[in-house]
C-alpha positions in Angstrom: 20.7 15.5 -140.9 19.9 18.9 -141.2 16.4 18.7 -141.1 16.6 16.7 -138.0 18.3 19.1 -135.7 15.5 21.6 -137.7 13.1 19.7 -136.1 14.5 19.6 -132.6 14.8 23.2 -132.9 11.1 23.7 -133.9 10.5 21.7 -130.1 13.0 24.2 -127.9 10.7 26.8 -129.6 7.7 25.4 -128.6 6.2 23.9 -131.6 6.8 20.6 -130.2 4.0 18.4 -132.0 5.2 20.3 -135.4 8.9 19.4 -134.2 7.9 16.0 -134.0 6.1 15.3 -137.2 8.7 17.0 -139.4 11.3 14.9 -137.6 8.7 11.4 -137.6 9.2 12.0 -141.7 13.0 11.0 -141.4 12.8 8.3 -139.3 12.5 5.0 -140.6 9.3 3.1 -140.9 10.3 0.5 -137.7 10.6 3.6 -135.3 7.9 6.2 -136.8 5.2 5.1 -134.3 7.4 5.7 -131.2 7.8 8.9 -132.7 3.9 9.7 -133.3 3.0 7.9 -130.1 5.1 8.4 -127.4 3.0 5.7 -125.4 3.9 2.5 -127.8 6.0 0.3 -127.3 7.2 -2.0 -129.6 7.6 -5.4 -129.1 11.4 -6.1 -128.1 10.6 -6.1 -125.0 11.8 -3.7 -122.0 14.4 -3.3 -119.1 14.0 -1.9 -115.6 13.5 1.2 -115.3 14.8 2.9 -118.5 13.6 2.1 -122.5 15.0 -1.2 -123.6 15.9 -2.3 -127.0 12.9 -0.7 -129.2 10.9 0.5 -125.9 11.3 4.4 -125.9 9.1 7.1 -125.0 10.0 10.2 -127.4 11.4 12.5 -125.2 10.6 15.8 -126.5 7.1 15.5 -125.7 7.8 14.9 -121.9 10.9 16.8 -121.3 11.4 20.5 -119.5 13.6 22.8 -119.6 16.3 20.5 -117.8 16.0 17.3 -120.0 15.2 18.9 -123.4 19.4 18.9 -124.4 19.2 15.0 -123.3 16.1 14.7 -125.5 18.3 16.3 -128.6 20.5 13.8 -127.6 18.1 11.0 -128.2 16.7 12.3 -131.6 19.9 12.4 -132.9 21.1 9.1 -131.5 17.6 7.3 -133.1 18.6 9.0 -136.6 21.7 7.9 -136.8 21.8 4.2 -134.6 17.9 3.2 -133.8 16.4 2.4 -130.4 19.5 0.7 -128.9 21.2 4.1 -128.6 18.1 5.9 -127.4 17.9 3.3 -124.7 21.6 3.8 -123.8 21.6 7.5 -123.9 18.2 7.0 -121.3 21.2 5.1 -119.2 24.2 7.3 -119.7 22.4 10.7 -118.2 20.3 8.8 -115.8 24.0 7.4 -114.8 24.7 11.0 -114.8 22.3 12.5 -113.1 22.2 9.8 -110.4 26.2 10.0 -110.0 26.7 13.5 -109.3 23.9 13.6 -106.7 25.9 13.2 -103.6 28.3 15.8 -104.8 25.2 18.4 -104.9 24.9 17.7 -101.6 28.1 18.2 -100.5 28.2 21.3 -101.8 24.3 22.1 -100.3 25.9 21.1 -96.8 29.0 23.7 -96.8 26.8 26.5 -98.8 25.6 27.4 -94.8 28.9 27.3 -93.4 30.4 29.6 -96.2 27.5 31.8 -96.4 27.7 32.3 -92.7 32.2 33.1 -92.4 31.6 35.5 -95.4 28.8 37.5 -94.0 31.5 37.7 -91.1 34.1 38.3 -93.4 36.3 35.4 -91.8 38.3 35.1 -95.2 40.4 31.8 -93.5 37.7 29.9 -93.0 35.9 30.9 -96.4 39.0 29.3 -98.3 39.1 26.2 -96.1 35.8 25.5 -96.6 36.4 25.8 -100.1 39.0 23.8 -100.3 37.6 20.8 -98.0 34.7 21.0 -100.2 36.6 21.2 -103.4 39.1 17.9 -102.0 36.2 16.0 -101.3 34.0 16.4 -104.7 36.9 15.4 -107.0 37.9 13.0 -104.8 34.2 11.5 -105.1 33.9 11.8 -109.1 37.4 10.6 -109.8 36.3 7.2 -107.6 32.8 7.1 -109.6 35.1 8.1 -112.8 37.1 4.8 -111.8 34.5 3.1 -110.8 32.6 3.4 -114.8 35.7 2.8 -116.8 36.5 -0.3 -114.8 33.0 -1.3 -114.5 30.5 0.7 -117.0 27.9 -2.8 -117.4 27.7 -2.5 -113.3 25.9 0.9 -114.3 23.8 -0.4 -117.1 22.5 -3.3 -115.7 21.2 -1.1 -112.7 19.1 0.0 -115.7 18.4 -2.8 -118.0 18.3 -6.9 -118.4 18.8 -6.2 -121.8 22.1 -8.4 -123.2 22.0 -6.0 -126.6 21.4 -3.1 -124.2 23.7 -3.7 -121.5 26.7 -4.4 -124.1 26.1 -1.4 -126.2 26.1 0.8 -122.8 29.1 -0.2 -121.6 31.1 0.7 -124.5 29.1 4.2 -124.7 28.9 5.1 -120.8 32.7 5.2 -120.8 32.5 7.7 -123.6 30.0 10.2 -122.1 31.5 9.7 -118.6 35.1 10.6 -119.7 35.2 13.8 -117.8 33.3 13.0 -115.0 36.6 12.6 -112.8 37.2 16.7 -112.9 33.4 17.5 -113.0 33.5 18.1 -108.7 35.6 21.1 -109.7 32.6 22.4 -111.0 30.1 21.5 -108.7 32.5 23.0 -105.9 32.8 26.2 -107.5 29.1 27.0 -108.5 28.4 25.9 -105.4 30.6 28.5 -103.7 29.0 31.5 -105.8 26.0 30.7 -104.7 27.4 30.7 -101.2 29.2 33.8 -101.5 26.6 35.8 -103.0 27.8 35.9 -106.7 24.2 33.9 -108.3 25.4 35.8 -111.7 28.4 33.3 -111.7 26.6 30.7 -110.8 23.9 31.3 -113.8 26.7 32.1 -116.4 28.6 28.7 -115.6 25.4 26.9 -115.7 24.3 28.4 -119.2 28.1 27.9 -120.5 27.8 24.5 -120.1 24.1 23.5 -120.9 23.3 26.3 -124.0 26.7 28.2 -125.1 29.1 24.5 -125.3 26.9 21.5 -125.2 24.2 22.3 -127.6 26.7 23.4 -130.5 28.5 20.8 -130.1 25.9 18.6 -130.4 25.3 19.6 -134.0 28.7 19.7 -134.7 30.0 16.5 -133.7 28.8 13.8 -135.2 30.1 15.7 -138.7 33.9 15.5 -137.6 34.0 12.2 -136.1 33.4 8.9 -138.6 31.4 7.3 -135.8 28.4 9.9 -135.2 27.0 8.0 -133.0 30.2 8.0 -130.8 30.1 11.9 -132.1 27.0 12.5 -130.2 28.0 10.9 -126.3 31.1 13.1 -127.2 29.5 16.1 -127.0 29.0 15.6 -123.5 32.7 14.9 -122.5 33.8 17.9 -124.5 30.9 20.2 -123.2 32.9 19.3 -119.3 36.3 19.7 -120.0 35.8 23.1 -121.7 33.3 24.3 -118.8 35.4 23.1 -115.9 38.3 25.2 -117.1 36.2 28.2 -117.5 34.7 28.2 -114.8 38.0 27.8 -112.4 39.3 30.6 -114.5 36.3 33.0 -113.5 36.4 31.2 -109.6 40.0 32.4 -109.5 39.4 36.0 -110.7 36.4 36.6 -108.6 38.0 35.0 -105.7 40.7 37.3 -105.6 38.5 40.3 -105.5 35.7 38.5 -103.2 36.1 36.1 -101.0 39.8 36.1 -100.5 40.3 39.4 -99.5 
């Protein structure tokens, strides 16, 4: 296992075709041409929109800076599982991704009106556009939160006629979606640095969650937990909770030398 993340580490440096071949040596014989070609597909056919059962594109040949922890994510899931869980980890971040859109633009909308009171240094209105917009984004991923634990095929079929597919998602989207209901705390708040001014905030909350938690635990996972597969779509869950709370800590000590005073 080792060797794998070895190889996904040769790809954040660069070497991706290098990455690739070392890691194509550990994958069985059934999956070693997705691996060489990103282009095949194999012949289980394929859903809408996303890789089916056996009908992935490797992802670290197409992937920037933004997707290359979600194409980690995939490497390790075909290792350990096949092309079933590469095809639902394709679902659970484009799930994601699609879910907390409308919260980024709640937060884009109020960025003008907090910008504009703290240039004026009208302190009320700072913190109750703050709070509106903090109100609204939790209440928004707590529904969508709802919303996947009551209903996580909904999501997958959105993504895939699959039957194999759709009933592996549904058992992994809830897993990797776990935190979602607290994740609008951290949209609000990033949001507001950016607002206020404070883009150092902003960049150290978004590398806390992305490099410093989620890529650790990433490797560490799926060694603790008997189910690695289940120990991968953790790391995402676990990544949330532990960045939420920092960053409301560090909101809550700028904020009372910033914005609030």
């Amino acid at each position: 296992m080792d060797s794998v993340w070895e190889s996904a580490e040769g790809d954040r440096d660069g070497d991706l075709a290098g990455g690739i071949d070392r890691l194509g040596s550990l994958i069985p014989d059934g999956k070693k041409d997705c691996i060489k070609n990103p282009q095949k597909v194999s012949a289980h056919g394929s859903g809408r929109g996303t890789s089916g059962a056996g009908t992935w594109t490797c992802p670290v040949y197409h992937a920037g800076k933004r997707e290359r922890d979600y194409g980690l994510l995939q490497c390790l899931a075909a290792q350990i599982r096949g092309d079933v869980a590469v095809g639902a980890m394709t679902i659970l971040s484009s799930a994601m991704q699609f879910s907390m859109l409308p919260m980024q633009g709640l937060g884009q909308g109020a960025q003008p009106i907090t910008s504009y009171n703290y240039g004026a240094r009208n302190a009320d209105r700072v913190k109750k556009t703050f709070r509106l917009l903090l109100t609204t984004s939790l209440c928004y991923s707590m529904a969508v939160w709802l919303l996947i634990m009551l209903f996580p095929q909904v999501f997958a079929m959105i993504f895939s006629s699959n039957a194999e597919l759709i009933a592996y998602t549904k058992w992994a989207l809830r897993i990797y979606c776990a935190a979602m209901g607290i994740f609008g705390a951290q949209i609000a708040c990033q949001m507001t640095f950016i607002s206020i001014g404070n883009a150092g905030a902003s960049i150290i909350v978004a590398v806390m969650r992305k490099f410093v938690l989620l890529l650790p635990l990433i490797y560490l996972l799926p060694h603790l937990v008997k189910n690695q597969t289940m120990g991968v779509y953790l790391a995402e869950p676990a990544a949330d909770v532990i960045a939420v709370s920092f960053t409301l800590v560090l909101f809550s000590s700028s904020s009372k030398g910033d914005c609030c005073h």
